[in-house]
mmCIF file as Biopython writes it, N, C-alpha, C and O atoms, coordinates in Angstrom:
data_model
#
loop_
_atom_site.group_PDB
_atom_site.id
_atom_site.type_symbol
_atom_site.label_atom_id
_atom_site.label_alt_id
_atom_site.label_comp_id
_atom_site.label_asym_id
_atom_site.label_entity_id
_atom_site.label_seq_id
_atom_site.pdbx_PDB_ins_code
_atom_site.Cartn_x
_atom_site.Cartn_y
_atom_site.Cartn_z
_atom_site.occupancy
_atom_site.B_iso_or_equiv
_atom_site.auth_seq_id
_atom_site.auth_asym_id
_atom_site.pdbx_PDB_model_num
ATOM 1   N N  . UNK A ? 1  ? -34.770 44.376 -132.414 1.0 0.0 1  A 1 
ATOM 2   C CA . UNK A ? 1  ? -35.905 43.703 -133.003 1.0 0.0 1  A 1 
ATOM 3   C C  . UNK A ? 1  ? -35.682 43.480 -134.490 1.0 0.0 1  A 1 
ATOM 4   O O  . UNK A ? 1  ? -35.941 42.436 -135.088 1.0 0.0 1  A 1 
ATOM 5   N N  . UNK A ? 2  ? -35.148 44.635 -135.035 1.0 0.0 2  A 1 
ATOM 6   C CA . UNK A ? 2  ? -34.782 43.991 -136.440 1.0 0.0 2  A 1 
ATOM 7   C C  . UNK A ? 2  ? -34.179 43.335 -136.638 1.0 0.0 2  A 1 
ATOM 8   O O  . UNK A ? 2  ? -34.549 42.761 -137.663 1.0 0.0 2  A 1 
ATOM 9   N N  . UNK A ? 3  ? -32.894 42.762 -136.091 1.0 0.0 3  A 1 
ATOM 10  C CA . UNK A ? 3  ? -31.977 41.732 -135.607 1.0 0.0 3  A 1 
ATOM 11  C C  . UNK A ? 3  ? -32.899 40.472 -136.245 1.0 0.0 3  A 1 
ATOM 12  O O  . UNK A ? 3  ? -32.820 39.843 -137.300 1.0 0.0 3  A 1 
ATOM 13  N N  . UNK A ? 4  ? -33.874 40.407 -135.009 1.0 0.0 4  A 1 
ATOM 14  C CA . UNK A ? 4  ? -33.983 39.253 -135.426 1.0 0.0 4  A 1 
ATOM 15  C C  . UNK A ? 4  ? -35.143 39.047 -136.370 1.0 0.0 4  A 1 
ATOM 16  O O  . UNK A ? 4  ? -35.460 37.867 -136.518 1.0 0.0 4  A 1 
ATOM 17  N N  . UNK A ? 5  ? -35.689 39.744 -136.890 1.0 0.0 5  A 1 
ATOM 18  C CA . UNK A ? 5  ? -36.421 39.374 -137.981 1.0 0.0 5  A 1 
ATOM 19  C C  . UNK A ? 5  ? -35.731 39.298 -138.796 1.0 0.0 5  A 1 
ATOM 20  O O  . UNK A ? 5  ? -36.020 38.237 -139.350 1.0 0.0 5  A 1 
ATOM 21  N N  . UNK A ? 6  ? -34.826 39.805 -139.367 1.0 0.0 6  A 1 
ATOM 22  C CA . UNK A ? 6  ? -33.432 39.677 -140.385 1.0 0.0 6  A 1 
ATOM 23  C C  . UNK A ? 6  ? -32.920 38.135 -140.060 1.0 0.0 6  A 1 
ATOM 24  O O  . UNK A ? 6  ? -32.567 37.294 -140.886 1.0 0.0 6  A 1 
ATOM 25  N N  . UNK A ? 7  ? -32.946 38.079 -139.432 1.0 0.0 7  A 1 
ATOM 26  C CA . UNK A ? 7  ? -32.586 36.551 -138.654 1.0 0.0 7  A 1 
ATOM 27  C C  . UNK A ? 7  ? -33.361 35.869 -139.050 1.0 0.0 7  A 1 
ATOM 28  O O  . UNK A ? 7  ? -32.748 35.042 -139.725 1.0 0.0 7  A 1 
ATOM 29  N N  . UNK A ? 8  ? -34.389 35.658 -139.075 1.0 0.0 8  A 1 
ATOM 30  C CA . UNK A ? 8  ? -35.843 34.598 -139.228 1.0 0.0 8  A 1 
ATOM 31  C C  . UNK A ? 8  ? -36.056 34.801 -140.840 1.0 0.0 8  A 1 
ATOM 32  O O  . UNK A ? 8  ? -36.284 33.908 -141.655 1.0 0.0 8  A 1 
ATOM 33  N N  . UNK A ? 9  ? -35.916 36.294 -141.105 1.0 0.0 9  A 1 
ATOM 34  C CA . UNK A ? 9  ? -36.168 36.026 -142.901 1.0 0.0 9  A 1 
ATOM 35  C C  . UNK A ? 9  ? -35.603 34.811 -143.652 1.0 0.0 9  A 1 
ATOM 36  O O  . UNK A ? 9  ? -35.783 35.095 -144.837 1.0 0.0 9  A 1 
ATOM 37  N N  . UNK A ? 10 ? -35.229 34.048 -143.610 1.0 0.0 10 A 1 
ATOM 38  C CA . UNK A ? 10 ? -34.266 32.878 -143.822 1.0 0.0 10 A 1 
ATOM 39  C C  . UNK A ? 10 ? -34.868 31.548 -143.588 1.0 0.0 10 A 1 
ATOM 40  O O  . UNK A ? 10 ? -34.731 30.427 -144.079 1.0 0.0 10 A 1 
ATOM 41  N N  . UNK A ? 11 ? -35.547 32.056 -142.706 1.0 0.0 11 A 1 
ATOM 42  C CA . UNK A ? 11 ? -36.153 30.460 -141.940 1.0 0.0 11 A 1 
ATOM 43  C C  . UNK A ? 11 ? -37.675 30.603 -142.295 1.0 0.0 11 A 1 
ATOM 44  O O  . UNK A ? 11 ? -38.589 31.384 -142.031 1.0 0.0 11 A 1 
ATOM 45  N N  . UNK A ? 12 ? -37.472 29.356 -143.091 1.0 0.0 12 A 1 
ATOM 46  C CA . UNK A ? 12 ? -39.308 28.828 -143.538 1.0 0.0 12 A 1 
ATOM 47  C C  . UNK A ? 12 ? -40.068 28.166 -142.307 1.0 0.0 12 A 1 
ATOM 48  O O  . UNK A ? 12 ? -39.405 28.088 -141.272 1.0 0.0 12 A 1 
ATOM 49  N N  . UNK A ? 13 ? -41.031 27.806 -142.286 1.0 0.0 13 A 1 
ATOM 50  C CA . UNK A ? 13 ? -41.603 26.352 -141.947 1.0 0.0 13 A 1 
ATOM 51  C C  . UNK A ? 13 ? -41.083 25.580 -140.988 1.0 0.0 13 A 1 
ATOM 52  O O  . UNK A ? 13 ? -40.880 25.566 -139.774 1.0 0.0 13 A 1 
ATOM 53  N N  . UNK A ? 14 ? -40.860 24.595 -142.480 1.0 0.0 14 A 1 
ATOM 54  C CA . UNK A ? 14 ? -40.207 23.583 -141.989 1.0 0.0 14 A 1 
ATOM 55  C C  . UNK A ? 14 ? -39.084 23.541 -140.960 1.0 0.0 14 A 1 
ATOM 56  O O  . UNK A ? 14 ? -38.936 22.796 -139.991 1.0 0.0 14 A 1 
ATOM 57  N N  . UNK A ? 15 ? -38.355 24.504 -141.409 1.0 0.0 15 A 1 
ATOM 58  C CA . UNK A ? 15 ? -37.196 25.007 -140.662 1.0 0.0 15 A 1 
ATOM 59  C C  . UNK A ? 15 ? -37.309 24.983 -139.078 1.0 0.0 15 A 1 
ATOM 60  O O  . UNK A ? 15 ? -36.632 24.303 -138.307 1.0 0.0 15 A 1 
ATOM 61  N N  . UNK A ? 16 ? -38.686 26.206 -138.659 1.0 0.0 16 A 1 
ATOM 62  C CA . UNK A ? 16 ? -39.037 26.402 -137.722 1.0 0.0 16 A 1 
ATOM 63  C C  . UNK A ? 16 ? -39.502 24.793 -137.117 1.0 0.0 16 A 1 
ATOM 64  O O  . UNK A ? 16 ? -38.842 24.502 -136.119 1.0 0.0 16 A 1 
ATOM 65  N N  . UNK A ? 17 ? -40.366 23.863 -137.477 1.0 0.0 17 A 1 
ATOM 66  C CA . UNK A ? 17 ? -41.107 22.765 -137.115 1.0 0.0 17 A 1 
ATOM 67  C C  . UNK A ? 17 ? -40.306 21.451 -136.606 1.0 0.0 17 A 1 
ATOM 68  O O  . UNK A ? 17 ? -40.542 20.560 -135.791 1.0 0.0 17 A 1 
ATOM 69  N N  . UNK A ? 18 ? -39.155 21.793 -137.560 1.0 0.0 18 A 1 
ATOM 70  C CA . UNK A ? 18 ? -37.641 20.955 -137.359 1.0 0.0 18 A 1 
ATOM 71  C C  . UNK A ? 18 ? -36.702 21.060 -136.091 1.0 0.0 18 A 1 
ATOM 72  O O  . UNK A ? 18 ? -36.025 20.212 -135.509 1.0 0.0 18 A 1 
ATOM 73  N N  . UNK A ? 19 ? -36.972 22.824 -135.807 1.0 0.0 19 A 1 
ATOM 74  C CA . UNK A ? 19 ? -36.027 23.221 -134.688 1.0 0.0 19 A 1 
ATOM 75  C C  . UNK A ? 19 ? -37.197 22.646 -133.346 1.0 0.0 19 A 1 
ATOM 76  O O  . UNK A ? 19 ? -36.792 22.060 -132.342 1.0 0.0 19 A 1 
ATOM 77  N N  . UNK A ? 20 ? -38.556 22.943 -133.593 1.0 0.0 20 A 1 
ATOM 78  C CA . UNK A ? 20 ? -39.105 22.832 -132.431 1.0 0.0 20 A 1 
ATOM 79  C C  . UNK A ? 20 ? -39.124 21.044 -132.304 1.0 0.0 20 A 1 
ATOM 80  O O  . UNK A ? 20 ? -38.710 20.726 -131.189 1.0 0.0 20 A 1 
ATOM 81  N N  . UNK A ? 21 ? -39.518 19.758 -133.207 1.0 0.0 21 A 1 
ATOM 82  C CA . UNK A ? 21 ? -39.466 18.550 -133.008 1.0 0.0 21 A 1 
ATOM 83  C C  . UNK A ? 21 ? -38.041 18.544 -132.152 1.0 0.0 21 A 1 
ATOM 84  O O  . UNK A ? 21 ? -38.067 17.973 -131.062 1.0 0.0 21 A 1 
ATOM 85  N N  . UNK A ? 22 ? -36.913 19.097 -132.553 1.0 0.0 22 A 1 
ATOM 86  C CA . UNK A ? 22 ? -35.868 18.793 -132.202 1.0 0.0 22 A 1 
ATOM 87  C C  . UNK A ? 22 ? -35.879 18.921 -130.706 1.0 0.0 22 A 1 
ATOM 88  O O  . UNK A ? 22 ? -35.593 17.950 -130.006 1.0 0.0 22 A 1 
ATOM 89  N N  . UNK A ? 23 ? -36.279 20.384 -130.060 1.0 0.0 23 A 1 
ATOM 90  C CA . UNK A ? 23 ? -36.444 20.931 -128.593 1.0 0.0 23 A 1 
ATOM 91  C C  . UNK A ? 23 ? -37.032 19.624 -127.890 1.0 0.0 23 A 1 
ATOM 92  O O  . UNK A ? 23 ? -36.498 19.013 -126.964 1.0 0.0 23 A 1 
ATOM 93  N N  . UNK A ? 24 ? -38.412 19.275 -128.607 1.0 0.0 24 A 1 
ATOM 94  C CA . UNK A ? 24 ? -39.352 18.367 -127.972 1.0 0.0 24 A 1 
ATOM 95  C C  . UNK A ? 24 ? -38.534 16.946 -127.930 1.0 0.0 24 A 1 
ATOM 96  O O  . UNK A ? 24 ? -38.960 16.079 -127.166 1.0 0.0 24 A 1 
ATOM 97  N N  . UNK A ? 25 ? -37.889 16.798 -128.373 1.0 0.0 25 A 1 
ATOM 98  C CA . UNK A ? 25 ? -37.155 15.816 -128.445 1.0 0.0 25 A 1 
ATOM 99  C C  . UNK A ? 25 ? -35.916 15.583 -127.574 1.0 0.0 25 A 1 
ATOM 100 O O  . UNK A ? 25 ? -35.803 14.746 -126.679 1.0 0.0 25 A 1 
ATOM 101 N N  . UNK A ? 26 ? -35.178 16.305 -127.917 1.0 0.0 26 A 1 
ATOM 102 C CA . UNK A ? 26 ? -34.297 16.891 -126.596 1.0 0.0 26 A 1 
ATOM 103 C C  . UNK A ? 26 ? -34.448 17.510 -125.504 1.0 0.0 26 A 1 
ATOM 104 O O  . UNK A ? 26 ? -33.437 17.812 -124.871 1.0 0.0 26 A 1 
ATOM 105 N N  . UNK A ? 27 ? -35.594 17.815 -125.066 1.0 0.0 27 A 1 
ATOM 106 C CA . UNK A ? 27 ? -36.107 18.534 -123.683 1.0 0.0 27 A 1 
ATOM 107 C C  . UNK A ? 27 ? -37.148 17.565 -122.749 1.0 0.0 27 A 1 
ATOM 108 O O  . UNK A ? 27 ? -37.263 17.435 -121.530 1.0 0.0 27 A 1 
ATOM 109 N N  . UNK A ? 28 ? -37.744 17.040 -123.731 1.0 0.0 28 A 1 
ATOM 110 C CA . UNK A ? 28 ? -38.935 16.206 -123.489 1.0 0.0 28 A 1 
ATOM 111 C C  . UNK A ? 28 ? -39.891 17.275 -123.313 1.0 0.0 28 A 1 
ATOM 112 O O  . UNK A ? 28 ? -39.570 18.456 -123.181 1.0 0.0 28 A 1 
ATOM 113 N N  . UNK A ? 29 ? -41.413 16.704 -123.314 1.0 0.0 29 A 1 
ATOM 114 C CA . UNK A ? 29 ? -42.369 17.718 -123.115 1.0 0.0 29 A 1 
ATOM 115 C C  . UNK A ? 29 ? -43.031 18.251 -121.721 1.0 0.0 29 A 1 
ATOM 116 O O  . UNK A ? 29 ? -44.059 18.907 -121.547 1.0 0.0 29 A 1 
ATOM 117 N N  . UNK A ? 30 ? -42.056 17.723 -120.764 1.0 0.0 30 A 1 
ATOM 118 C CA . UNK A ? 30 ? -42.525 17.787 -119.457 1.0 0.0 30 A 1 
ATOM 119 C C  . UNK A ? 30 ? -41.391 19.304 -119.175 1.0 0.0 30 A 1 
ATOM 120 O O  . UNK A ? 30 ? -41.805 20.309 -118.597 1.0 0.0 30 A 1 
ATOM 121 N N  . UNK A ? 31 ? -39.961 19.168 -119.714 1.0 0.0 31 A 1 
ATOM 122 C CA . UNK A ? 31 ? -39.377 19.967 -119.359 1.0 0.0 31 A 1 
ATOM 123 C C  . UNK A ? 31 ? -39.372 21.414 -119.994 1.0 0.0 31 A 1 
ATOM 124 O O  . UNK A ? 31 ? -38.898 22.422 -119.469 1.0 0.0 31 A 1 
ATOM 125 N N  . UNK A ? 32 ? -40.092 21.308 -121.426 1.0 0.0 32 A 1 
ATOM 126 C CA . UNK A ? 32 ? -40.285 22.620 -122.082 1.0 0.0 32 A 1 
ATOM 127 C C  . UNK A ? 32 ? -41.100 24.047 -121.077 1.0 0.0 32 A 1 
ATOM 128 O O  . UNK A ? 32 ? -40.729 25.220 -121.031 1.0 0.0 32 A 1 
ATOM 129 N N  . UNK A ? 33 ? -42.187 23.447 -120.427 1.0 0.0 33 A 1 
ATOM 130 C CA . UNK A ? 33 ? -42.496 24.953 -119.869 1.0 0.0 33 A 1 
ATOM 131 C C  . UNK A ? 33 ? -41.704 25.295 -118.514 1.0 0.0 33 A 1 
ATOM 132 O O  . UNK A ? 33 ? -41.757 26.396 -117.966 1.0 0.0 33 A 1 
ATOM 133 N N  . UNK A ? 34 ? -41.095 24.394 -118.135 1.0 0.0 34 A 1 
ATOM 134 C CA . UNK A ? 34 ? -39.893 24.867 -117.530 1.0 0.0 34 A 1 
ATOM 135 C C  . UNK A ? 34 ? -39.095 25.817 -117.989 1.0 0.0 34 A 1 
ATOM 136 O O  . UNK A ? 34 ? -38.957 26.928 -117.478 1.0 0.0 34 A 1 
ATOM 137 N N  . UNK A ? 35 ? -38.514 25.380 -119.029 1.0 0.0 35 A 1 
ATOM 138 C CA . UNK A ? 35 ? -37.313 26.304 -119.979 1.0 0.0 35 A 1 
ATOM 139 C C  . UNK A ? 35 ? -37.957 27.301 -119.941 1.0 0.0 35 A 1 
ATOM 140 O O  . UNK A ? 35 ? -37.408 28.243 -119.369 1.0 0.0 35 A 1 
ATOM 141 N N  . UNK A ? 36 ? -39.629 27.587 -120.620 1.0 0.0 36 A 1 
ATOM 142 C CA . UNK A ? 36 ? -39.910 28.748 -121.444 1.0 0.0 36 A 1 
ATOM 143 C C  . UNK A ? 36 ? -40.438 29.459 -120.463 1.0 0.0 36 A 1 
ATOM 144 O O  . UNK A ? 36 ? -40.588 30.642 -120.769 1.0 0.0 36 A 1 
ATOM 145 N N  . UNK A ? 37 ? -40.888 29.075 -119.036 1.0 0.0 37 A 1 
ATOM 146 C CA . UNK A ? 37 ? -40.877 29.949 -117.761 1.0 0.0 37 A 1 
ATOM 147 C C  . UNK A ? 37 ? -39.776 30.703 -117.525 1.0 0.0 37 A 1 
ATOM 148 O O  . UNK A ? 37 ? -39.909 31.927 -117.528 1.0 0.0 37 A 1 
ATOM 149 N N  . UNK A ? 38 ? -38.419 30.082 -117.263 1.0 0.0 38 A 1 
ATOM 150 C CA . UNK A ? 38 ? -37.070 30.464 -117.067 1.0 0.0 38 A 1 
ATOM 151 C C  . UNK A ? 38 ? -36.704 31.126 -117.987 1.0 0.0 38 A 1 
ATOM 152 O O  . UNK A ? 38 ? -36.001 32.109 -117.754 1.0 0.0 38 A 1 
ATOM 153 N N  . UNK A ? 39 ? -37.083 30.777 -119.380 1.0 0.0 39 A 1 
ATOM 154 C CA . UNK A ? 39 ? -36.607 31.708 -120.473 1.0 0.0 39 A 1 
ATOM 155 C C  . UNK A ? 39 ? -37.716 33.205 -119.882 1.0 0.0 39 A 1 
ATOM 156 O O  . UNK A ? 39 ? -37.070 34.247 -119.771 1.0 0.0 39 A 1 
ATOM 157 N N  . UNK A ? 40 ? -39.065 33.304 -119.573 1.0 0.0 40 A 1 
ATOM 158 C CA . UNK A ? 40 ? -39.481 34.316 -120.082 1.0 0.0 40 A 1 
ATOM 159 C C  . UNK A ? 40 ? -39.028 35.553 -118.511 1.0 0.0 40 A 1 
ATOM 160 O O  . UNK A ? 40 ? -39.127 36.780 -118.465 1.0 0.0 40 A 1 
ATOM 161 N N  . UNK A ? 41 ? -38.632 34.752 -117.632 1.0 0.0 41 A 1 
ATOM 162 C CA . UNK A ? 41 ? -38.294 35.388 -116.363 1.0 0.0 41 A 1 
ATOM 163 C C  . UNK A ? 41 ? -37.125 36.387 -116.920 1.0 0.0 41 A 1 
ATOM 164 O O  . UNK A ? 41 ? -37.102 37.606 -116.753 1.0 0.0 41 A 1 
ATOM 165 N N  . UNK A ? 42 ? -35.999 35.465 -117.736 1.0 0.0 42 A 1 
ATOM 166 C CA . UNK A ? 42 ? -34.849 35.745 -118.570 1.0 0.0 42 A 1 
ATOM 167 C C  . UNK A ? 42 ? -35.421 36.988 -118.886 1.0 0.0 42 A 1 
ATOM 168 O O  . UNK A ? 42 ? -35.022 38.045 -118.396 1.0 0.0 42 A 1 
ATOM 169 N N  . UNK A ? 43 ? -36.239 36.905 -119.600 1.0 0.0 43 A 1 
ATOM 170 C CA . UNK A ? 43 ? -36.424 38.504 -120.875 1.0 0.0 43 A 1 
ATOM 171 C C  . UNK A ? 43 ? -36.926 39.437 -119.846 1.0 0.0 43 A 1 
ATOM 172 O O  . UNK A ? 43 ? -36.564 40.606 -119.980 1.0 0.0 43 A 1 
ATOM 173 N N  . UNK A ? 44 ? -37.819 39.099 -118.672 1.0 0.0 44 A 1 
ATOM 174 C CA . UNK A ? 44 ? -38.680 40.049 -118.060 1.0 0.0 44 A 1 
ATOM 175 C C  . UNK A ? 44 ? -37.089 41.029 -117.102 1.0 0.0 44 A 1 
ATOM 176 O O  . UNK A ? 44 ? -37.339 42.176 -116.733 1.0 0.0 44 A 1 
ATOM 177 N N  . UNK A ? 45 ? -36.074 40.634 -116.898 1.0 0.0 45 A 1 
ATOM 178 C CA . UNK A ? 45 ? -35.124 40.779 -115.725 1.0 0.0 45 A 1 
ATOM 179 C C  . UNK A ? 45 ? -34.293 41.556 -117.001 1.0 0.0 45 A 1 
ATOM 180 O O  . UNK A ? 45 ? -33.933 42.725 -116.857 1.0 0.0 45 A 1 
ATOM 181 N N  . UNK A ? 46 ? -34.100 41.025 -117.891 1.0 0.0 46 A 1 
ATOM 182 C CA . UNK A ? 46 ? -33.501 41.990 -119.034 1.0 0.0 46 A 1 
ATOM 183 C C  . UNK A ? 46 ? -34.463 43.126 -119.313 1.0 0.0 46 A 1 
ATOM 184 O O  . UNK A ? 46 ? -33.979 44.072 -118.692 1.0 0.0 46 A 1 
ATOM 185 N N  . UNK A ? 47 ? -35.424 43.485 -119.837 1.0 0.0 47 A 1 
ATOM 186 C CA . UNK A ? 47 ? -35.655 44.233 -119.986 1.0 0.0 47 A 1 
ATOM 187 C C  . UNK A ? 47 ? -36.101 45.415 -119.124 1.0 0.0 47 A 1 
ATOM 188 O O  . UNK A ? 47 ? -36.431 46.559 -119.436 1.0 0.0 47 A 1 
ATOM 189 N N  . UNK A ? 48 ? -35.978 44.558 -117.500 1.0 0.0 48 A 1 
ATOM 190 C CA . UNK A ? 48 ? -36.004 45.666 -116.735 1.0 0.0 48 A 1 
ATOM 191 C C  . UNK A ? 48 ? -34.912 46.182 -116.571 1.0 0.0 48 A 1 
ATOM 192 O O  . UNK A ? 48 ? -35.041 47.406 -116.576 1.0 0.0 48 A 1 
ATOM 193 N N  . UNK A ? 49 ? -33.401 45.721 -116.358 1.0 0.0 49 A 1 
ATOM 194 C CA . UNK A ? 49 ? -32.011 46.535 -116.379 1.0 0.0 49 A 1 
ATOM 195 C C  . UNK A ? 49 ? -32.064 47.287 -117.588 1.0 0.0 49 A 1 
ATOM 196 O O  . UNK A ? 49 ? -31.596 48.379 -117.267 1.0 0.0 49 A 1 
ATOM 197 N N  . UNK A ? 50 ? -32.468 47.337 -119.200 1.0 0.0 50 A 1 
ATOM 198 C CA . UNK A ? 50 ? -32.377 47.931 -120.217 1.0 0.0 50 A 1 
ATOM 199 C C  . UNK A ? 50 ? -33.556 49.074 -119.591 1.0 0.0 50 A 1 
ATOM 200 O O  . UNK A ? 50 ? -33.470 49.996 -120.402 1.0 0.0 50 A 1 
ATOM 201 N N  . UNK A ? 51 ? -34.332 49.367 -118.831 1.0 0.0 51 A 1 
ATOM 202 C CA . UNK A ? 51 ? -35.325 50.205 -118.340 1.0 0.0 51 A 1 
ATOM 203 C C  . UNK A ? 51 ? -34.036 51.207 -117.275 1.0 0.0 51 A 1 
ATOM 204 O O  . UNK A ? 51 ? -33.642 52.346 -117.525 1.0 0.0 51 A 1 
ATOM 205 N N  . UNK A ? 52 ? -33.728 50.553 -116.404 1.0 0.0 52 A 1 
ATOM 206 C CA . UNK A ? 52 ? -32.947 51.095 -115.818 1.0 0.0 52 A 1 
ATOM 207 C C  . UNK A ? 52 ? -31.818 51.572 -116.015 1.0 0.0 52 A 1 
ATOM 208 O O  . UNK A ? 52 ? -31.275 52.457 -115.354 1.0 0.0 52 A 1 
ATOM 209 N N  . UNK A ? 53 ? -31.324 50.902 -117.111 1.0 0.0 53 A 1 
ATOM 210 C CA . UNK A ? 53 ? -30.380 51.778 -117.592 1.0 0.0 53 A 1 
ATOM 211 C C  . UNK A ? 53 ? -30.864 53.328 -118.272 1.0 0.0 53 A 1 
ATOM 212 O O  . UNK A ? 53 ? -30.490 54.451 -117.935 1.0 0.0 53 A 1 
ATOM 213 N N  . UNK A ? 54 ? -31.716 52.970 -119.219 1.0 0.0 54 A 1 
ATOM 214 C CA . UNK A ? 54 ? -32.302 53.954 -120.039 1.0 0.0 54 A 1 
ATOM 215 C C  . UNK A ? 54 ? -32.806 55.553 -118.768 1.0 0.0 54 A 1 
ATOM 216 O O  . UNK A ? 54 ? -32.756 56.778 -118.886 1.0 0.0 54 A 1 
ATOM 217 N N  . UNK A ? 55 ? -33.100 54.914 -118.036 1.0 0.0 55 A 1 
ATOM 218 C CA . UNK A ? 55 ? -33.646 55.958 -116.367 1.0 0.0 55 A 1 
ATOM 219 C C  . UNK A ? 55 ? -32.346 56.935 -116.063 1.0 0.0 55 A 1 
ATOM 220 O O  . UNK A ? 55 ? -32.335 58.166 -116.058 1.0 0.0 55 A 1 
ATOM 221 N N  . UNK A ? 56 ? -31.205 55.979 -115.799 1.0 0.0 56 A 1 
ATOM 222 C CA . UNK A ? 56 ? -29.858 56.171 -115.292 1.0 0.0 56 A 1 
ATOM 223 C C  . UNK A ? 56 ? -29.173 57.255 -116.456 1.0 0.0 56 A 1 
ATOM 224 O O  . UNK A ? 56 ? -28.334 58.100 -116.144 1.0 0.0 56 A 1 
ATOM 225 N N  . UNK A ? 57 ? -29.635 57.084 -117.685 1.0 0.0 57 A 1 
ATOM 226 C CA . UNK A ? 57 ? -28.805 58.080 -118.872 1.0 0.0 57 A 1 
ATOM 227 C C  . UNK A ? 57 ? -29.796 59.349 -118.563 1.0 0.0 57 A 1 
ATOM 228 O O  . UNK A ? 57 ? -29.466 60.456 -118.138 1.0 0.0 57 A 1 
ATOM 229 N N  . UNK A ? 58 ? -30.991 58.915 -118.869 1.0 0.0 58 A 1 
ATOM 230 C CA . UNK A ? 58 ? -31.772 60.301 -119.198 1.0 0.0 58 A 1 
ATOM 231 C C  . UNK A ? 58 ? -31.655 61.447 -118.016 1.0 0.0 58 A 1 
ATOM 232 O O  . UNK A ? 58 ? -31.812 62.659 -118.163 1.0 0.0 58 A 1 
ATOM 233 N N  . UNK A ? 59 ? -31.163 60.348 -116.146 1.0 0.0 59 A 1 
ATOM 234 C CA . UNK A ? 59 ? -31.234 61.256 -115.314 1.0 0.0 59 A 1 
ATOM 235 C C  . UNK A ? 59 ? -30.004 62.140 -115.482 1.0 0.0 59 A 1 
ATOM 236 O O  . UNK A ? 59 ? -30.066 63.349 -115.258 1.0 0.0 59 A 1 
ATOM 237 N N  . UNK A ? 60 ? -28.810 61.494 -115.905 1.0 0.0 60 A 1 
ATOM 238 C CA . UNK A ? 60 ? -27.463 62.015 -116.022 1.0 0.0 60 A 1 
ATOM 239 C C  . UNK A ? 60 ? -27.559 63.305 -116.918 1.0 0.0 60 A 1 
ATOM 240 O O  . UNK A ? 60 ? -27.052 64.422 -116.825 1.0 0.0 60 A 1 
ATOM 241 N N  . UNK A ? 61 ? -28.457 62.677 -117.874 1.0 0.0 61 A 1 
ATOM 242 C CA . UNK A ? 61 ? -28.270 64.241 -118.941 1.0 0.0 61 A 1 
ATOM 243 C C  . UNK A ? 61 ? -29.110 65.155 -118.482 1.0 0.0 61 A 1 
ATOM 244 O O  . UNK A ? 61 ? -28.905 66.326 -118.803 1.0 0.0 61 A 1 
ATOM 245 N N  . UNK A ? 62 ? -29.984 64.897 -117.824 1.0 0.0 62 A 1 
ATOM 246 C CA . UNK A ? 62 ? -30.842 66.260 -116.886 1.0 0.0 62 A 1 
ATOM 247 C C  . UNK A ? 62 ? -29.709 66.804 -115.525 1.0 0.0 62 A 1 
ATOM 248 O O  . UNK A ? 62 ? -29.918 67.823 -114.867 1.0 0.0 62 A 1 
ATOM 249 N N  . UNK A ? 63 ? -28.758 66.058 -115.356 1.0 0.0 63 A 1 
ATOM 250 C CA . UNK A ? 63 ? -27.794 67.024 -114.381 1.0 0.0 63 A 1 
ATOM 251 C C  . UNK A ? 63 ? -26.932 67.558 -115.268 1.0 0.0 63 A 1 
ATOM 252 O O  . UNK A ? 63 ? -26.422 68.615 -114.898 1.0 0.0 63 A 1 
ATOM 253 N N  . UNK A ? 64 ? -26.527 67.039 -116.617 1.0 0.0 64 A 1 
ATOM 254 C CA . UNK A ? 64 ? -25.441 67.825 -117.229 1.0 0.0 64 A 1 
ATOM 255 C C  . UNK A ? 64 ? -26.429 69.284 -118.152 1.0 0.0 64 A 1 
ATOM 256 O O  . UNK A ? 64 ? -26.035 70.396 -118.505 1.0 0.0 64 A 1 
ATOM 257 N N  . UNK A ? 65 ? -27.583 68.716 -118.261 1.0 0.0 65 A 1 
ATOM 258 C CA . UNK A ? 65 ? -28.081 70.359 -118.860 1.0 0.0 65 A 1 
ATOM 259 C C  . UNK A ? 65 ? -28.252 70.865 -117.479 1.0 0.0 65 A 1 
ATOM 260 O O  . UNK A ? 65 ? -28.256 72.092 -117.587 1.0 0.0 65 A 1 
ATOM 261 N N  . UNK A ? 66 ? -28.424 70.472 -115.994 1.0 0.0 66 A 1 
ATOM 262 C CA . UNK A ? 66 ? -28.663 71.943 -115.526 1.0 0.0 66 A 1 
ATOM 263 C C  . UNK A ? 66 ? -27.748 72.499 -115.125 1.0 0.0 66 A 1 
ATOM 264 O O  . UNK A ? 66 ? -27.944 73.588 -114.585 1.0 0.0 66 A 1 
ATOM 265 N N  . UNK A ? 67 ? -26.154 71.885 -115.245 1.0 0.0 67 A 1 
ATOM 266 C CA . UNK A ? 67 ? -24.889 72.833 -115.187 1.0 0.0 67 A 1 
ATOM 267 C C  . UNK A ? 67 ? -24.791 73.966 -115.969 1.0 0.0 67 A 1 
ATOM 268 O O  . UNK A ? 67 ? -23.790 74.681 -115.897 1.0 0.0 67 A 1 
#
C-alpha cells in the first residue's frame, strides 16, 4: 500500500483526468465496467491466495513450534 501512494505522490489532477480521458477514449464507455468488473474479480482472487498463503505459513509455524 505504500507502494503505491509513493507512486501517486507525483501525480496531480490533471495527471489523473488525462489518464482517465485517455481509458475513456481507448476503451470506450461501454467497455470500462467491463474492465473494472474483471479488474475487481482480479484483486478479490488475489487477495484471497495472499489469505491463503498467510493461513499456510502461520499453520507451518504452529507444527514447527510443536516439535
Amino acid at each position: 500500500m505504500k507502494a503505491i501512494i509513493l507512486f501517486l505522490s507525483g501525480v496531480g489532477f490533471q495527471e489523473i483526468l488525462l489518464i482517465g480521458l485517455f481509458v475513456l477514449v481507448f476503451f470506450g464507455a461501454k467497455k470500462i465496467p467491463e474492465f473494472m468488473k474483471g479488474l475487481g474479480k482480479g484483486v478479490k482472487e488475489f487477495k484471497s491466495a495472499v489469505n491463503d498463503v498467510k493461513k499456510d505459513v502461520e499453520e507451518a509455524g504452529k507444527i514447527e513450534d510443536g516439535k
